[in-house]
TORVOTOR-128372 format. One line per 3 residues: number of its first residue (from 1); for each residue x, y, z of N, C-alpha, C, O. Coordinates in Angstrom, 3 decimals. Layout:
REM residues N
NUM) X:Y:Z:X:Y:Z:X:Y:Z:X:Y:Z | ...
//
This chain:
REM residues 79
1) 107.249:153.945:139.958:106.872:153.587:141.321:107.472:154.584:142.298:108.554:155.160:142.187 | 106.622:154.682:143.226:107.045:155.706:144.139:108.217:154.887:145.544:108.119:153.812:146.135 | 109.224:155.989:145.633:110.385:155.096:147.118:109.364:155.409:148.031:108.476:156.260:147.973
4) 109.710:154.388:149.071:109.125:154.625:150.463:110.484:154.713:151.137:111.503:154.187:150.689 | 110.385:155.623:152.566:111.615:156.289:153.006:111.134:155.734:154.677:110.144:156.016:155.352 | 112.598:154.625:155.019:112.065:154.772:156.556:113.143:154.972:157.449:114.299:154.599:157.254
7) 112.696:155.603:158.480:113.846:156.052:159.600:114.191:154.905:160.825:113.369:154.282:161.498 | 115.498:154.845:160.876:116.047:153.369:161.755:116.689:154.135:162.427:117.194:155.238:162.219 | 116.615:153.232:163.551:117.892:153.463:164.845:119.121:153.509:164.309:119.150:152.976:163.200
10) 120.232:153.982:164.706:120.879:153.897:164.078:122.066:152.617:164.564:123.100:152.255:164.002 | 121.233:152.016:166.182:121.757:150.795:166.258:121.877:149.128:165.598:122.553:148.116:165.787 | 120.555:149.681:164.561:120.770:148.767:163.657:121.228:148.921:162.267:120.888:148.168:161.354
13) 121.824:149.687:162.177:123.064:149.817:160.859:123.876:149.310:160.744:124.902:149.726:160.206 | 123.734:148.461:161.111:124.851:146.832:161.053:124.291:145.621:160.303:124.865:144.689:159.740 | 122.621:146.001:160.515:121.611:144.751:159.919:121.422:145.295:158.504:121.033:144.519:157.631
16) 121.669:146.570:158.217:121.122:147.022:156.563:121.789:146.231:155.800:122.972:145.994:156.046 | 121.090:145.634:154.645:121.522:145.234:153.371:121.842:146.195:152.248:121.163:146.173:151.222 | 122.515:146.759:152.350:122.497:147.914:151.265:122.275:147.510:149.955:122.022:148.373:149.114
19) 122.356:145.753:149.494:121.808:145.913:148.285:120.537:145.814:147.737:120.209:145.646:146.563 | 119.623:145.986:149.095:118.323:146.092:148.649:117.962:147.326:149.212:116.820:147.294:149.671 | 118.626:148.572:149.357:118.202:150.068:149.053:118.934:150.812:148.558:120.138:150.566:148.496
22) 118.401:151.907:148.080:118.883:153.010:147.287:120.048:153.672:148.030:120.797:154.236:147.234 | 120.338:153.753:148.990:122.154:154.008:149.738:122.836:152.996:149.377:122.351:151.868:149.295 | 124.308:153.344:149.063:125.325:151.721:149.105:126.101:151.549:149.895:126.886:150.621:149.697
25) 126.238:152.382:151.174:126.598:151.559:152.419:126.248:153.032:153.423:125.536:153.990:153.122 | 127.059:152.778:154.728:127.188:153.478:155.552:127.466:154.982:155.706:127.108:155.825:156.529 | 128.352:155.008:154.445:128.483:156.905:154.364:127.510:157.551:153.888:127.246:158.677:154.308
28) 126.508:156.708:152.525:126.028:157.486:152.202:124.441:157.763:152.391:123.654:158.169:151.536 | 124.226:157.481:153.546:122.839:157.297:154.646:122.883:159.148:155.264:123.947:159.729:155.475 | 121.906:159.608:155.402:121.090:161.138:155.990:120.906:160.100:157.033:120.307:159.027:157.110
31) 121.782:160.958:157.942:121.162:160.948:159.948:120.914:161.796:159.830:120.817:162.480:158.811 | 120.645:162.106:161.383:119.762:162.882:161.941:120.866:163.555:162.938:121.864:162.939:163.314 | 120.480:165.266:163.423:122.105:165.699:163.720:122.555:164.881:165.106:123.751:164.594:165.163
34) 121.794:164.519:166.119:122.595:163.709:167.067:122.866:162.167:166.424:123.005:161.206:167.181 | 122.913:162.057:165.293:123.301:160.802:164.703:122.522:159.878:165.452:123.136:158.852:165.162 | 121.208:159.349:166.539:120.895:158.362:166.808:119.865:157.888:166.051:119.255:156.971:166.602
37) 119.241:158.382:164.364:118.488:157.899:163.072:118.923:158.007:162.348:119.767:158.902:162.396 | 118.797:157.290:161.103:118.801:157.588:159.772:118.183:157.312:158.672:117.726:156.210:158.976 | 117.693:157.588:157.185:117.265:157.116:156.262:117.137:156.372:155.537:117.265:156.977:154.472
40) 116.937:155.273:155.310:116.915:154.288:153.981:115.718:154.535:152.994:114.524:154.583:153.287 | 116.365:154.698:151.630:115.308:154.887:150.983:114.720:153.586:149.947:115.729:152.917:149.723 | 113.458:152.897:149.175:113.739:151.684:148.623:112.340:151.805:148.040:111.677:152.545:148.766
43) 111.544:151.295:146.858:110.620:150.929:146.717:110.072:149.582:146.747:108.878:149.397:146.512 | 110.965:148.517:147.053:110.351:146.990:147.260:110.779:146.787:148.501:111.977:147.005:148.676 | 109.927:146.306:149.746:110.242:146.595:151.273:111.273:145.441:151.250:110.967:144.351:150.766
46) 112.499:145.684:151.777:113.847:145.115:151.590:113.654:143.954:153.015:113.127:144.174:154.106 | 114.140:143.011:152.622:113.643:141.594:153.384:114.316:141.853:155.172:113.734:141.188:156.029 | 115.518:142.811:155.675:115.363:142.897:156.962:114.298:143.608:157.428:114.041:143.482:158.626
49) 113.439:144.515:156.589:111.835:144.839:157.209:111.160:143.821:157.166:110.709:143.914:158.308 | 110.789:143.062:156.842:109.715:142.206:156.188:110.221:140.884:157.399:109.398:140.198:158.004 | 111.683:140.757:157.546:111.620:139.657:158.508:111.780:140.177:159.661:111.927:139.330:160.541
52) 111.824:141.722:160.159:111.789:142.237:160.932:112.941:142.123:161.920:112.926:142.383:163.124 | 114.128:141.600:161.028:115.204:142.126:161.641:115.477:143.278:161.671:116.527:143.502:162.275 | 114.923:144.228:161.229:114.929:146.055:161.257:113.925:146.150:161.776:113.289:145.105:161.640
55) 113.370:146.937:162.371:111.945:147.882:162.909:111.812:149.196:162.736:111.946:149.781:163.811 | 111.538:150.137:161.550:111.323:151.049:161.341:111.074:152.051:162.594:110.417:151.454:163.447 | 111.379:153.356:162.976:110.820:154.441:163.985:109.660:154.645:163.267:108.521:154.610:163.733
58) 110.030:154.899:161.911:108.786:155.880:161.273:108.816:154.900:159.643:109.694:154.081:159.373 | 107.782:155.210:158.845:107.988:154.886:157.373:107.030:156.380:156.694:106.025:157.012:157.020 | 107.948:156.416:155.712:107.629:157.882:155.202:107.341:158.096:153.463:108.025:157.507:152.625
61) 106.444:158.847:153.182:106.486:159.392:151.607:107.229:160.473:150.937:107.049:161.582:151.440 | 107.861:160.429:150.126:108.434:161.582:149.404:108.531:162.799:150.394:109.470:163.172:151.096 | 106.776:163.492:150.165:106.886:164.206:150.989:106.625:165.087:152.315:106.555:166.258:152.687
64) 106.516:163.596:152.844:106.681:163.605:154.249:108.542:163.029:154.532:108.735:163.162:155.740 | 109.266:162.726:154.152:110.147:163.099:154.748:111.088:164.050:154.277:112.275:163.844:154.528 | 110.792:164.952:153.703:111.216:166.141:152.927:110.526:167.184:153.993:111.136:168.242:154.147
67) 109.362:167.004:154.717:109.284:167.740:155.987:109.826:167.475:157.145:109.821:168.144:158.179 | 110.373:166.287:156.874:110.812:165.787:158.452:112.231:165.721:158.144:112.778:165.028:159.002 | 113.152:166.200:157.178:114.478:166.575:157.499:115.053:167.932:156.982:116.194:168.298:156.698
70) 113.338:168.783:156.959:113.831:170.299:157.121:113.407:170.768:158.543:113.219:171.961:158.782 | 113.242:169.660:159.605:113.487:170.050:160.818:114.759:170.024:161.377:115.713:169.485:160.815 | 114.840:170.733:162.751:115.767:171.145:163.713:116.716:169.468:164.120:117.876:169.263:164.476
73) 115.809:168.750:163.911:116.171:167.472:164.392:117.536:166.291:163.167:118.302:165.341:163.324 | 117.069:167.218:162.041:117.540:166.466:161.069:118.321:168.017:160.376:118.555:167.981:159.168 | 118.552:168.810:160.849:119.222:170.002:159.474:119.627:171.099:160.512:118.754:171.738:161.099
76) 121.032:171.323:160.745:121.407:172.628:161.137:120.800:173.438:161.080:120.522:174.171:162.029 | 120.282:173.588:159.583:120.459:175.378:159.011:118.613:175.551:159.752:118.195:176.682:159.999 | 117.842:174.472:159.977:116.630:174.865:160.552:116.648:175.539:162.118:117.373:175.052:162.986
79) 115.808:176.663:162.374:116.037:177.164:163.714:115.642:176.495:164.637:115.813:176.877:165.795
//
């Protein structure tokens, strides 16, 4: 099965369940370089989406977010 990858505020990183995604807590989450997003990655939509105590910015595939954190927004080394 393929992960689906979605980008959160990063004001709600308090609501993640980490045991229903592929990160296991707080350190080991990809922001974004002003730190106000970050990644969760999961293939069964983890129940704070679904009850919508989270609200996704974006929801992403493999590789679409493999383009969207070799941007400027998400990666130093991009110009």
């Amino acid at each position: 099965m393929e992960k689906t990858y979605s980008i959160i505020n990063i004001t709600d990183l308090t609501n993640i369940d980490f045991s229903q995604v592929y990160e296991t807590n707080q350190n080991t989450i990809i922001k974004s370089i002003d730190e106000s997003k970050f990644v969760i990655k999961y293939i069964t939509e983890p129940s704070f989406i679904t009850n919508k105590t989270v609200t996704p910015v974006q929801t992403l595939t493999h590789s679409e977010v493999l383009e969207l954190l070799a941007t400027s927004a998400w990666n130093q080394l991009t110009p």
